[in-house]
C-alpha positions as a printed Julia matrix, in Angstrom:
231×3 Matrix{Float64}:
  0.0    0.0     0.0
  1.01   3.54   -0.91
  0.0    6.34    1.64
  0.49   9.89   -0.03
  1.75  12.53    1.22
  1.6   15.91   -1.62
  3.75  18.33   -1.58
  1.2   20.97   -1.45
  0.59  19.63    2.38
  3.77  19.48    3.87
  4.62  22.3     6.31
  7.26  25.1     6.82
  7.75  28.61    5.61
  9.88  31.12    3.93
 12.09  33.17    5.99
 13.85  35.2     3.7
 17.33  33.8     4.04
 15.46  30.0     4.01
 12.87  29.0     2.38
 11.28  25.26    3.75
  8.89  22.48    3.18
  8.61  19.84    6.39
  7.53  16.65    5.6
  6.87  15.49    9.18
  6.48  17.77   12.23
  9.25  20.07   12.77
 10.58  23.66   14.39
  6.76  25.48   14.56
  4.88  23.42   12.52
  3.09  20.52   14.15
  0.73  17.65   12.79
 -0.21  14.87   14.73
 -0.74  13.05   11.72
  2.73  13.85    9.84
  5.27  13.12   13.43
  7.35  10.76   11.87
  6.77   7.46    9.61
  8.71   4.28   11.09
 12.43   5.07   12.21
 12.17   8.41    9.51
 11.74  11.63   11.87
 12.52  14.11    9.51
 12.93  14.99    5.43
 12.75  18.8     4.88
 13.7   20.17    1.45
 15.58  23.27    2.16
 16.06  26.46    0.21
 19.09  28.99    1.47
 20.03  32.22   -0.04
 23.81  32.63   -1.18
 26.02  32.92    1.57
 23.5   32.51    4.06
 23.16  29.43    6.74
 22.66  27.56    9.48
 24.78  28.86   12.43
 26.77  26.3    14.72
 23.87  24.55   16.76
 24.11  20.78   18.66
 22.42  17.48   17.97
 22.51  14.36   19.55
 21.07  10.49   19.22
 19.94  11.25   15.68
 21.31  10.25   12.57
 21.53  13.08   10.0
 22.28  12.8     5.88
 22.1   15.45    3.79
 21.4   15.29   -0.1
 22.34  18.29   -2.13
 19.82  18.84   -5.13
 21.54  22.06   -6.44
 24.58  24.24   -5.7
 26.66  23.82   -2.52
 26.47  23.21    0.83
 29.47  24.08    3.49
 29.63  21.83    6.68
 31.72  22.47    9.56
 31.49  20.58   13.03
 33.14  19.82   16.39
 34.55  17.01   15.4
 36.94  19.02   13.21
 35.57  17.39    9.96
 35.14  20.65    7.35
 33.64  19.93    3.8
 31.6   20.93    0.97
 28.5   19.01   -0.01
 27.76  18.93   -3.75
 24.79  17.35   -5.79
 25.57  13.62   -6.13
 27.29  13.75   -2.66
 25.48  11.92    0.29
 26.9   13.11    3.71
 25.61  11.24    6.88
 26.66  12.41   10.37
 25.91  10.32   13.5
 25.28  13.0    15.94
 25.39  10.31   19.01
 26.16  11.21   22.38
 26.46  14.86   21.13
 27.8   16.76   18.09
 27.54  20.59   17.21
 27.9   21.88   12.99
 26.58  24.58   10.79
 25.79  24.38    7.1
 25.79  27.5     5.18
 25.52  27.32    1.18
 28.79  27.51    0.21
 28.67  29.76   -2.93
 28.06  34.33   -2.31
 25.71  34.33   -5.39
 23.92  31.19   -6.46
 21.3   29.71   -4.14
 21.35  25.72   -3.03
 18.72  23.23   -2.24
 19.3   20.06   -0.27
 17.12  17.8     1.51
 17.56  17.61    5.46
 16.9   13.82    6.48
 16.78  12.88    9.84
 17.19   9.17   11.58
 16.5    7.74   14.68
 19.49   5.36   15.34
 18.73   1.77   16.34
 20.41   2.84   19.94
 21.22   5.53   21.92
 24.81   6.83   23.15
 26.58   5.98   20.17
 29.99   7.62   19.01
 29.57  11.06   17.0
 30.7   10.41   13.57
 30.9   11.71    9.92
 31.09  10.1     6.76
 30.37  11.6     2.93
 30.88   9.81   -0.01
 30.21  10.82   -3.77
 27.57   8.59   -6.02
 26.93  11.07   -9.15
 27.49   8.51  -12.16
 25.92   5.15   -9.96
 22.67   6.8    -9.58
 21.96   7.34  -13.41
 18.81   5.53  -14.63
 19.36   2.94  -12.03
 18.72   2.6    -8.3
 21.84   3.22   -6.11
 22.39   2.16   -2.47
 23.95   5.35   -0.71
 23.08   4.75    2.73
 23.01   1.54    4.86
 23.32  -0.45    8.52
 26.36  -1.95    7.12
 28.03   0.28    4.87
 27.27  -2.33    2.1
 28.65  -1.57   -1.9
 30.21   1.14   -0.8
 27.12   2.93    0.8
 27.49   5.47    3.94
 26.78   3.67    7.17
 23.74   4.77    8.94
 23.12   3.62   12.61
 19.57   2.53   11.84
 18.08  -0.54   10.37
 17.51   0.91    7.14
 18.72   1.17    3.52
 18.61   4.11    1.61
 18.38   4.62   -2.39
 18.84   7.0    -4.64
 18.16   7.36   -8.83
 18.27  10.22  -11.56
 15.93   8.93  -14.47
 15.74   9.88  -18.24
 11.97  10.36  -19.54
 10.18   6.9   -19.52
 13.25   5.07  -17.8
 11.45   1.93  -15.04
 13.41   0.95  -12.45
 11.86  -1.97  -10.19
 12.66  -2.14   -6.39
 12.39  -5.35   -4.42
 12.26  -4.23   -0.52
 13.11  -7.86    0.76
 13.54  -8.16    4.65
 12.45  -4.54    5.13
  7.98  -4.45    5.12
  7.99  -0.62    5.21
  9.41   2.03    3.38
  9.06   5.89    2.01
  9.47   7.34   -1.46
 10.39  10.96   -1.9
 10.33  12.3    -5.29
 13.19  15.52   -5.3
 12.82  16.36   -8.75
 10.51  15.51  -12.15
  7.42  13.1   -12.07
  7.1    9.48  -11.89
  4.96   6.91  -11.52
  4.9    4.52   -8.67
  2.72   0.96   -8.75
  0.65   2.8   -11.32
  0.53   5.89   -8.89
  1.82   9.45   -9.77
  3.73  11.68   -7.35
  5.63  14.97   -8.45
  8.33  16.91   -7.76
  7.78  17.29   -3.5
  5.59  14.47   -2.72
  6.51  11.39   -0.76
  4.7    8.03   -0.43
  4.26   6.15    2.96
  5.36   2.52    1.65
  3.4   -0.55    3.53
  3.8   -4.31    2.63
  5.06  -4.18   -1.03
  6.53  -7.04   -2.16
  8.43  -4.69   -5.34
  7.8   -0.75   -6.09
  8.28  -0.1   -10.2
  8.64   3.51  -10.58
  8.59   5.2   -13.82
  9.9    8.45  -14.6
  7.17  10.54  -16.38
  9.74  13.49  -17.05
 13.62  13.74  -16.42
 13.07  12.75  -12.51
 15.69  12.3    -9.23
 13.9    9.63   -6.47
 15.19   8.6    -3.18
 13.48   5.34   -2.1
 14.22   4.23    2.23
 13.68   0.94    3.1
 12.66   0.99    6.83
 12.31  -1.58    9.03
């Protein structure tokens, strides 16, 4: 079963130097309905004005990946890891027992957009760590593993018991995806329109994923998909 979940009703707001759209519950905007699905607490597409940014603030017990859809994004944390985030990139950092970082978007006149993907870890307490790793050319018209418990073919490792895809389709390119183990998921389309189990969802919407033995999603324009298996 597919659950949507439009674009149109996801919350957030523009405050000049960032402009956001909350999938789940976040900062000031609150649904009930929308708190979190499975171990996935947060996916926020986020919109910052050149040279502006998140100042240095402090997470903890929360696994965080960032996903840059267009121009740059400049992390810097207190674990002494600097680096610059660029579309293709996936960056996760396992905020554990405590970690502080700012992102600001890297470039003084172009604007960036990334999506802001938050975790719960599969325990508590864990080490603070950081890992980013580059999957620009994998990704093209096929379904890439980027994120996973176990680091697997060359994925980031994410504390969680989840896998995470991503894909950038041509016009009428199918990809099929066979969950296995994991009986929930979500889709989030970033970019384009597809069409998933005969369902379409554009550029912003995301699809609560229950009990699907295989997910065939076909790009109904030039389209860029991340699909999480959750457990």
């Amino acid at each position: 079963m597919l659950t949507l979940r439009k674009s149109e009703d996801r919350g957030g707001g523009n405050h000049g130097w960032l402009d956001t759209k909350h999938t789940f519950s976040f900062a000031d905007y609150h649904d009930p309905e929308h708190m979190s699905f499975r171990s996935l607490r947060v996916i926020n597409e986020d919109k910052i004005l050149p040279g502006a940014g998140f100042a240095k603030h402090s997470h903890r017990d929360m696994e965080i990946v960032s996903y840059v859809l267009e121009g740059a994004l400049e992390h810097s944390d207190s674990m002494g890891t600097g680096s610059v985030i660029l579309p293709g990139d996936v960056q996760c950092m396992s905020a554990g027992t405590g970690v502080a970082h700012s992102e600001y978007n890297h470039s003084k006149s172009q604007g960036a957009r990334f999506l802001q993907i938050w975790i719960v870890p599969a325990q508590r307490g864990g080490p603070p760590g950081y890992e980013q790793k580059n999957f620009e050319n994998a990704r093209h018209n096929r379904l890439c593993l980027v994120a996973s418990r176990d680091g697997r073919d060359g994925s980031v490792t994410v504390a969680a018991d989840m896998r995470l895809w991503a894909t950038v389709l041509e016009e009428d390119i199918e990809v099929t995806h066979v969950p296995g183990e994991f009986k929930y998921g979500w889709i989030q389309v970033a970019n384009g329109s597809v069409s998933v189990n005969g369902q379409r969802l554009d550029a912003g919407d995301g699809a609560a994923v229950t009990n699907e033995d295989a997910l065939t999603i076909r790009a109904l324009s030039a389209a860029e998909v991340l699909v999480f298996d959750l457990a």
